[in-house]
N, C-alpha and C positions, 0 to 999 in steps of 0.2 A: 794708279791702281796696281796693287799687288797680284803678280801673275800667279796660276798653283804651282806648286811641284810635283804636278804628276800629270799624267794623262792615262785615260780609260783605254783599254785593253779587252778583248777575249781570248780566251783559251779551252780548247776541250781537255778533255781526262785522257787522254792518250798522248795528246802535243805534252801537257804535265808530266805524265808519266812517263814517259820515251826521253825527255829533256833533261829528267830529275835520273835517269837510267845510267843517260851518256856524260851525265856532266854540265851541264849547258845554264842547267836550273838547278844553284843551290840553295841545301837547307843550310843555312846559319848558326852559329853557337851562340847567336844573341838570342835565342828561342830556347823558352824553358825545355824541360826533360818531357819527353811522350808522355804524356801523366792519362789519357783516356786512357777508358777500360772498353771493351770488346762490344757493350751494350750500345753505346756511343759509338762505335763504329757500324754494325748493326742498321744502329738510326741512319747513318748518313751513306750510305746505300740503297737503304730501303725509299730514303726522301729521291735521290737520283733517280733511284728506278721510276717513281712515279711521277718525275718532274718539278717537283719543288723544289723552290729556293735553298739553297745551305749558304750564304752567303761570300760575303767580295774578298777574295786576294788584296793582297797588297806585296806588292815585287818592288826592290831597287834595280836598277839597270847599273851593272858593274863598270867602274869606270876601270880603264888599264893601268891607274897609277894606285889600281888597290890592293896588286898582287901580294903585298908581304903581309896584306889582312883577308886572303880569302879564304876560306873556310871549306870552300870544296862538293862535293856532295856525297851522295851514298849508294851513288852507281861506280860509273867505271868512264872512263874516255877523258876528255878536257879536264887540264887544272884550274882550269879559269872559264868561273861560270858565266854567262853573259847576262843573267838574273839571280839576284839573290831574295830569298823567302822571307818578308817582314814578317807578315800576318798571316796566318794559315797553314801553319806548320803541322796543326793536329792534322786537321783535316786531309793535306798532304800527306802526311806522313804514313797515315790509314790508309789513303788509295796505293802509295808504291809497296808497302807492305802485301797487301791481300792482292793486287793485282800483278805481281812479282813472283810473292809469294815467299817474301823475304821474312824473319824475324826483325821484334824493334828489340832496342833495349829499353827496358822498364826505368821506374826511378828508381829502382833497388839497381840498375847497372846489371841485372839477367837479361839473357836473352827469352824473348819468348814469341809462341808466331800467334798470329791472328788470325782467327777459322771462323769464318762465319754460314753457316747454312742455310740454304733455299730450298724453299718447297714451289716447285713450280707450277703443284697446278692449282694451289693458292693463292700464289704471286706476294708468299709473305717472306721475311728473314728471320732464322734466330740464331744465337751463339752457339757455336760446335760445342755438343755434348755428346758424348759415346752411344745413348738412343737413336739419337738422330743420326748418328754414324750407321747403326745398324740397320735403320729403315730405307726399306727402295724407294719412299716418296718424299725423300730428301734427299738432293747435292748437297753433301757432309761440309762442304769447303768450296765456294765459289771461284775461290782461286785456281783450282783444278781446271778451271775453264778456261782463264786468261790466261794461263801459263802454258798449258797442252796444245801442240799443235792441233790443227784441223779446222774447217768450217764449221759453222752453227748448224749444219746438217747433219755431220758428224758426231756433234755432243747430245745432240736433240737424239737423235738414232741413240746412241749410249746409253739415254738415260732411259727411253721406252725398252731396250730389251732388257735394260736391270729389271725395269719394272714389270716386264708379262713374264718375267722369269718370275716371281715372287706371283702375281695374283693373276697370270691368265693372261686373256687376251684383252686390250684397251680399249672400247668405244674410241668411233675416231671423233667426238666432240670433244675425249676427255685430252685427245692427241692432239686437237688442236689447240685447245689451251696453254697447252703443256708446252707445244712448240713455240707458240707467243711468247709465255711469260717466259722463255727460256733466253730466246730473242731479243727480247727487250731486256734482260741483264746482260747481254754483250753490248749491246748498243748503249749499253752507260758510257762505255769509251768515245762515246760520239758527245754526252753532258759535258756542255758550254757553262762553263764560271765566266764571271765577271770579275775584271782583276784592275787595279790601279796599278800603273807602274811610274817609280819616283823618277825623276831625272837623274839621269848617272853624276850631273856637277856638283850634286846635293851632298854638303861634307858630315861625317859621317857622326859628329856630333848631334847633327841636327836628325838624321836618318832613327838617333839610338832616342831621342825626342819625339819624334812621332812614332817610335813604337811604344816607349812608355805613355803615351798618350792616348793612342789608339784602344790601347789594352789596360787603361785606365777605366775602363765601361766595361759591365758585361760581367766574364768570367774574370773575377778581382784575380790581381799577380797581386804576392807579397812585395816588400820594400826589399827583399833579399834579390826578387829578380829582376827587379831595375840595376841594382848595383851588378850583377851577372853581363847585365845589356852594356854597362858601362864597361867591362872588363873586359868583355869578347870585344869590342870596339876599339881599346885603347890599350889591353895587355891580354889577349887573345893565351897567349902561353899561360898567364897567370889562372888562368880559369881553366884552362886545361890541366893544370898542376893538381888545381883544389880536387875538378872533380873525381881527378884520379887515387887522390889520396879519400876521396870517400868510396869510392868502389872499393879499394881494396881493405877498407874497414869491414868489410863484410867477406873477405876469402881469406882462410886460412892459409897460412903458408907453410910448409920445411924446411923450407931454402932459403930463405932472406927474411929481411926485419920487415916487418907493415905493419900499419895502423891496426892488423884486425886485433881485437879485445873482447873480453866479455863483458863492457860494460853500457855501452854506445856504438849504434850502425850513424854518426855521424851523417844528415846530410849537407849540401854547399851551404845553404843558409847559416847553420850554425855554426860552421866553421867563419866563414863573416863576419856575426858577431865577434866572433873572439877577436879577429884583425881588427874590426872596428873598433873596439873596445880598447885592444893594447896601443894601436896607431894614434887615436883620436880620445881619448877617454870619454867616450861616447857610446850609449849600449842602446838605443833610438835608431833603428836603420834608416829610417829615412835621413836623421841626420847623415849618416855616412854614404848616403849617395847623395846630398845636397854637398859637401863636402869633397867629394869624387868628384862632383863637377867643374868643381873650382870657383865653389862661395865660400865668403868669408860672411860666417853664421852672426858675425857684432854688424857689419857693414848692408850684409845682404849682397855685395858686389860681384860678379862672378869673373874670373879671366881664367888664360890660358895658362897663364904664367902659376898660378895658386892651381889649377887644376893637375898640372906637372908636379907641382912639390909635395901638393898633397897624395898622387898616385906614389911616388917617392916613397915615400914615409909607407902608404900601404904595404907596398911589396918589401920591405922589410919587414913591416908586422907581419906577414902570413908566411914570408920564410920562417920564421921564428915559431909562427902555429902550427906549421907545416912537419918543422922539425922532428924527425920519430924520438929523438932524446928524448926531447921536452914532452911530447906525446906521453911518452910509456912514463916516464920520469913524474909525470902529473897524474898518471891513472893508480900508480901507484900511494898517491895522496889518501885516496880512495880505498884502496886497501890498508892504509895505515889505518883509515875511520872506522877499520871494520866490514865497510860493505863489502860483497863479494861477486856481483854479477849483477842485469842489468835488472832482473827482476825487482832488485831491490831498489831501483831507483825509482823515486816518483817525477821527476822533474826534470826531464834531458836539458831543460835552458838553465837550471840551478848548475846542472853540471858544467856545462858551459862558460856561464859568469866565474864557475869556479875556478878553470881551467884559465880566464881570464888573469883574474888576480895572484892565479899559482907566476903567470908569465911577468905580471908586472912586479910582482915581490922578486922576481928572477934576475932581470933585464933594468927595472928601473929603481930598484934600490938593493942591488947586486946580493941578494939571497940566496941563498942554495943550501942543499946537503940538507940533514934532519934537521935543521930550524924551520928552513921554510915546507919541507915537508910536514912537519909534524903543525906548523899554524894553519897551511891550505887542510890540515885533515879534520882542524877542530873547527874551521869556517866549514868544511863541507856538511860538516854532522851538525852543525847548528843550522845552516838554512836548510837542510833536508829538512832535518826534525822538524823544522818549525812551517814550513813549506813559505819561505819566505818569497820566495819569487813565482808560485801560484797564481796569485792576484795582478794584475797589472806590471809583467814583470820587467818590460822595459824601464818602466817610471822609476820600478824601487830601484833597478840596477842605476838608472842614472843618478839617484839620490848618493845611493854606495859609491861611486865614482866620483861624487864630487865631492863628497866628503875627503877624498885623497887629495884635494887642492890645496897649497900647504905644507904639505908630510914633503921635507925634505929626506931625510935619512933609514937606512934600511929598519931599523929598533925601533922609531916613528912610525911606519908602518906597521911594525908587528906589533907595536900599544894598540895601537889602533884597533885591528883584527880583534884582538882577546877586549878594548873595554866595548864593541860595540857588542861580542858574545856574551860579556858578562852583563850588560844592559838588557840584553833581550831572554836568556836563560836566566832570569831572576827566580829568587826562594819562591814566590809566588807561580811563575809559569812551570816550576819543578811541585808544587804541590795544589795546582788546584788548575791551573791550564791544562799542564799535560795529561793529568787522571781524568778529567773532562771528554780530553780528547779519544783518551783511551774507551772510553764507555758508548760508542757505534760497533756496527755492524760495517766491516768495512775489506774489502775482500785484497784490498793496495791502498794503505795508511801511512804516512810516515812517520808515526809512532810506532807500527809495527813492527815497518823496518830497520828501524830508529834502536829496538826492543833486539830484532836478530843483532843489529850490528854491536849492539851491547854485550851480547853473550860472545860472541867473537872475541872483542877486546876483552873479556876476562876470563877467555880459555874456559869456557861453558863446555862440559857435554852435553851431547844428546839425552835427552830424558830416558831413562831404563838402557842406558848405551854408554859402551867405553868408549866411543866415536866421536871427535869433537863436532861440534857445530861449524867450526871454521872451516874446516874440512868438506863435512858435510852439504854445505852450501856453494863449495866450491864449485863451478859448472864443470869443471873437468873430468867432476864422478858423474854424472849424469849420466841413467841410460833410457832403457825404452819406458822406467818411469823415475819420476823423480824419485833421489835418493833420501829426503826427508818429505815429510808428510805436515800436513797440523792437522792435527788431531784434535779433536772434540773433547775435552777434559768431562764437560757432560754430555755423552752421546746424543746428539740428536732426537733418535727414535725413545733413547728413555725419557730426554724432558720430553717430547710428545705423549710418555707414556704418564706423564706426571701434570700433563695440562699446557703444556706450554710447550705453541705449537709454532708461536710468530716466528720465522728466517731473523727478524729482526732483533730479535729475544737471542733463540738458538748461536747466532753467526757473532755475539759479542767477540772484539776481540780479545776479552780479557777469557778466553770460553776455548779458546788456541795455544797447543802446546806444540813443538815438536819432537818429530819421534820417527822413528825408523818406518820404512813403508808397511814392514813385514806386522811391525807389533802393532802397529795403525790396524794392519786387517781382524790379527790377532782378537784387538780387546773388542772390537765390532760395536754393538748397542749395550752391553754391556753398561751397570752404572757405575760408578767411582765406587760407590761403598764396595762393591762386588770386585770390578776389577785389580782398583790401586792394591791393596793388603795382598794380593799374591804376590803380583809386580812389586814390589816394595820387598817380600818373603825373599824372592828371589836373588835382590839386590843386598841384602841384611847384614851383608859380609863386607860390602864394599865400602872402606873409607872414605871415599868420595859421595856416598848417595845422601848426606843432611849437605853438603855442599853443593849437588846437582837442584835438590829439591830446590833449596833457598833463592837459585842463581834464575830458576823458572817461575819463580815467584808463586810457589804453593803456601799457602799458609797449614799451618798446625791444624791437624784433624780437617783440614779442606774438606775431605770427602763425601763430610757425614754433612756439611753445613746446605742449609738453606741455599739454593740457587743464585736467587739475589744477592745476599750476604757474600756470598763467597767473590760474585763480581768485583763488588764495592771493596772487598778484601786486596783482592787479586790487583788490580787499576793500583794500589798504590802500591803493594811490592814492585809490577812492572816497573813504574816509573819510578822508585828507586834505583833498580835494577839499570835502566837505564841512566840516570842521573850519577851512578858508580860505573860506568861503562866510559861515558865521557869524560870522568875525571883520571881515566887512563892517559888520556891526549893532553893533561895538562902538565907532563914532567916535563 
């Protein structure tokens, strides 16, 4: 008979707390990022306060020979904790937070604290908001409690003379309440969990197994945070490296090179795929953690030995993703296709696969310099455009990847690239798909921005502007409002004034022009017949304005035309427009 590996435990919120303070009890990096929000903490105070369940811990008992794997905790004393936090990290992490009165870091990597307020003579909780801050019949922040010296006498006294300062003198029913429920939120440090704790002999393979297990119920983890579990277990630095380099995808620097961009806040998961994708040619995470574990995906077999060779090969693929070369070096693909910032992107995992194949046209069929920059820019604008990985985008991705099986040489690969774009941007999807797709209402299209990244590559101005568009879209000009507009070609309030009232009607995107913010306010409800012929009066001198007009895809006399008509018009100069954008990327 198979013994458990584990035995039942109790602990109250203060043994936790004081343990998790000094070191003794740590959190793990095999445990996803703090991902509650304040509401969820909220709830699991308020269930404490009243005595219900929140349920079971689950602890490893640290063995001595885990030291060059411990991870430590997020107080202060022992390097070496004598329990480490499987299961229950959120929930942990909420009580030393509010009961400290410590900040967490978020999944953005900010810091930020957790405020929750009590009304005690309610005996309710809600999220710290600046009203509640203001009222005497709220504790703004609970933590002010557990943190502050002094008895319950002391805080109870505190908060009645806030409160007879504000309305008077208190009925002593409403005092005794008051001193109850105040009472019983200190005596939460006395709420006893229920904890399993593993056997410390338990090797850690199997430890990183019943967490993907445990956490296989319930609140679903992605296949990103199994392969996380397997990292912090087995290359602890490695996952430290990632996460760092997504943090600082989001802080701007002066000083040094980082990941931050304006096109992608990057986080671990997707940077995964690309490892997995360049290591394994595999874009399926679950494969890459079935793989991490050391199976062999034809046999089903799993050993130590393939678990090694395969971790191997990983950390060479994510030094390589990791690289700020190759980073900035691939974002600039991206500007080569025209787009300009993130806005324009619809599909952060299209980016990604792209960023993918930028590495393998790199590394595994030794490409560089403006060839393979200028093929990753004409594969980006085609699976934007087409929002090829949209739909089920592992599946396609693994389609595209195995299609590379075979391609020996770098010029094999680049055939490849252009006939699968010439296969899919057919005569057909340039005149009767894409105008198609053109005719919604659609507020982030990838025809739209398919349409910006066109005027870009053909050195567009701005509509009634000496300003380019490339420019213009550049987030660098941004201020307190955006530095282009779209604009209403038929305002708004005049097709309202002409019967046509639908958002769905109004918001076509073939019905969006852009144009400076100022002449945005300028032309207002105004109609085309009324507005354009000034605008136009003004511009009449300038050599450029039948080449501005054309590149916005205006047709001849547009103004005066029928609403409808002008759509139907408008839809295929776009996607010409765009279809002479793309064919930039093919010198």
């Amino acid at each position: 008979m198979l013994m458990p590996l584990f035995k039942p435990i109790s602990c109250t919120v203060e043994w936790l707390v004081s343990n998790i303070d000094h070191g003794s009890l740590g959190l793990p990096d095999i445990q996803r990022p703090f991902v509650w929000n304040n509401r969820q903490v909220r709830d699991l105070f308020d269930s404490m306060f009243r005595g219900y369940p929140v349920g079971f811990l689950l602890f490893w008992a640290a063995s001595v020979n885990q030291g060059s794997r411990q991870i430590g905790s997020i107080g202060h004393g022992t390097d070496t904790p004598a329990l480490l936090i499987i299961d229950g990290q959120q929930r942990l992490t909420s009580l030393y937070a509010v009961m400290k009165g410590k900040p967490i870091l978020d999944k953005n990597f900010a810091e930020r604290p957790i405020k929750i307020a009590f009304h005690p003579e309610k005996g309710i909780f809600e999220v710290h908001t600046a009203a509640l801050a203001r009222s005497p019949e709220w504790i703004p922040n609970i933590s002010d409690l557990f943190t502050q010296p002094g008895s319950s006498r002391k805080h109870i006294n505190a908060f009645l003379e806030r409160l007879e300062a504000a309305q008077g003198e208190i009925a002593s029913t409403r005092e005794e309440i008051i001193a109850e429920n105040i009472e019983q939120l200190l005596n939460v440090k006395g709420y006893s969990f229920s904890a399993l704790e593993i056997d410390k002999d338990t090797d850690e393979e199997l430890v990183s197994d019943i967490f993907v297990r445990v956490n296989s119920g319930g609140q679903k983890l992605n296949q990103s945070d199994f392969i996380l579990t397997l990292m912090s277990v087995f290359w602890d630095e490695g996952r430290n490296t990632l996460e760092t380099f997504c943090k600082l995808s989001r802080i701007p620097s002066d000083h040094e090179a980082t990941p931050y961009n304006y096109f992608t806040k990057p986080e671990p998961g997707d940077m995964l795929r690309v490892s997995v994708g360049l290591a394994f040619k595999r874009a399926r995470l679950k494969y890459g953690y079935q793989v991490l574990r050391g199976k062999n995906l034809e046999t089903g077999e799993v050993t130590a030995a393939l678990r090694e060779a395969q971790f191997d090969s990983f950390k060479a693929a994510q030094a390589k993703v990791l690289d700020l070369q190759n980073w900035k070096d691939f974002l600039r693909c991206l500007y080569t296709a025209g787009f300009r910032s993130e806005k324009m992107i619809t599909s952060g995992t299209g980016l990604m696969y792209a960023y993918t194949f930028y590495l393998i046209g790199k590394y595994d069929y030794a490409l560089s310099g403006d060839t393979l920059r200028l093929a990753i820019a004409r594969w980006f604008f085609m699976t934007s455009l087409t929002a090829r990985y949209s739909s089920s985008p592992e599946s396609k991705m693994e389609e595209d990847l195995a299609d590379l099986r075979g391609i020996q040489t770098g010029q094999d690969f680049l055939a490849h690239l252009d006939h699968v774009i010439r296969d899919t941007l057919t005569d057909d999807f340039w005149n009767i798909t894409l105008v198609n797709d053109l005719a919604k209402a659609a507020a982030r299209s990838p025809s739209l921005f398919a349409y910006y990244a066109a005027l870009v590559l053909l050195d567009a101005r701005v509509l009634f502007s000496d300003l380019k568009v490339a420019d213009m879209l550049d987030q660098a000009m941004r201020g307190d409002r955006e530095a282009l507009e779209r604009h209403h070609l038929f305002p708004k309030a005049h097709l309202a004034r002409i019967g046509i009232s639908d958002d769905r009607d109004r918001n076509q995107i073939a019905n969006y022009a852009l144009v400076e913010w100022d002449r945005n306010t300028a032309i207002a409800d105004d109609s085309p017949a009324e507005y354009f012929p000034a605008q136009q009066a003004k511009w009449a001198n300038n050599p450029n304005l039948r080449k501005d007009l054309r590149l916005h895809a205006l047709p001849e006399g547009w103004e005066c035309m029928e609403y409808g008509a002008f759509l139907e018009k408008r839809r295929r100069l776009m996607a010409q427009i765009i279809r002479d954008g793309f064919t930039k990327l093919l010198r």
